[in-house]
C-alpha positions in Angstrom: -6.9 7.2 -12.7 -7.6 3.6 -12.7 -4.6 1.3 -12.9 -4.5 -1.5 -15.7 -3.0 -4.7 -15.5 0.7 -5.0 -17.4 1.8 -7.9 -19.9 4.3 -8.5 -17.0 1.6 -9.3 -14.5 2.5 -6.0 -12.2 -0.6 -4.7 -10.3 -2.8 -7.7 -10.8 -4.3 -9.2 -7.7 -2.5 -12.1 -6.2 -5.7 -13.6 -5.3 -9.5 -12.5 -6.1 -11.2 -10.8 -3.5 -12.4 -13.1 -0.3 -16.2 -13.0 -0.1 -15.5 -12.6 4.0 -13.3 -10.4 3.8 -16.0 -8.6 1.5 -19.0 -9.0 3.5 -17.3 -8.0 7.0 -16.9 -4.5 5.7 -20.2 -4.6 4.0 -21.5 -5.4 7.4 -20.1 -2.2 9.6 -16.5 -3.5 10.0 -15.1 -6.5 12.3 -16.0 -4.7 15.5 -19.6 -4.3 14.5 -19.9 -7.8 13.2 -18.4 -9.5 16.1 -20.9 -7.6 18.4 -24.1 -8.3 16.7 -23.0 -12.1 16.0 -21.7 -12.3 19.5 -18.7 -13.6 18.4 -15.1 -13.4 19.2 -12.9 -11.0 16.6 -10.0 -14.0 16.6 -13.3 -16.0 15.1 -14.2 -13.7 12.8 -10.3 -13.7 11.5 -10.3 -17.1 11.8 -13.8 -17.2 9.3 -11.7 -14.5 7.1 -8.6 -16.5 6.8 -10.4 -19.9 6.1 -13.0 -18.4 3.3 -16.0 -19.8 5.0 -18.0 -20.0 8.3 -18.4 -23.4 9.6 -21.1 -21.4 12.4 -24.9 -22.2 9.9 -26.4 -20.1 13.3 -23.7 -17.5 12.5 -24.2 -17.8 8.5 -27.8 -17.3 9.1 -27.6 -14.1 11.2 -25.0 -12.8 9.2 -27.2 -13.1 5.6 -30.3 -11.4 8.0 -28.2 -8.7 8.9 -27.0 -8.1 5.2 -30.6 -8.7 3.3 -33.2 -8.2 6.0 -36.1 -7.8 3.6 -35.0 -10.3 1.8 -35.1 -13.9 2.3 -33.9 -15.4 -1.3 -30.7 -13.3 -1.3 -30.4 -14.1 2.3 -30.4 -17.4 1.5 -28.0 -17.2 -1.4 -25.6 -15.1 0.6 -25.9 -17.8 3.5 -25.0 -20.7 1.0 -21.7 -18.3 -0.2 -20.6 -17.7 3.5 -20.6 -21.8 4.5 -18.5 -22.5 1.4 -21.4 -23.9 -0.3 -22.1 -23.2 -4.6 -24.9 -21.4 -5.6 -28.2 -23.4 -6.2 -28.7 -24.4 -9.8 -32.0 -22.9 -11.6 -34.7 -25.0 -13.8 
């Protein structure tokens, strides 16, 4: 039974959703991630806590291991990690 936001604000999200945050456990969890972007796990709480990975190497591996086959969502995903906005079209 899905839960629906009150008129008094209870059970609404204090923030939206961290794209890290997301895309750590879309990734095999913090252990997982850590070990294939040989990174430490404080760093990768550190990357969570700040919204954005300040690491391009790191950004780049991370959007490869997400979209192997492919490179334009790879790239979108790597501008979203570094903090960046999304390219405009046209």
């Amino acid at each position: 039974m899905a839960r629906h936001p009150r008129p008094n604000g209870r059970h609404k999200p204090r923030t939206p959703p961290n794209l890290i945050y997301r895309t750590i456990g879309a990734s095999g969890g913090p252990t997982a991630l850590a070990t294939r972007l040989g990174v430490s796990l404080p760093t990768l709480a550190r990357w969570r806590r700040e919204g954005r990975v300040r690491d391009a190497a790191a950004v780049l591996e991370w959007a490869a291991i997400l979209h192997p086959h492919h490179p334009a969502k790879a790239y979108r995903l790597a501008r979203r990690l570094a903090g960046l906005r999304p390219m405009r079209r046209g």
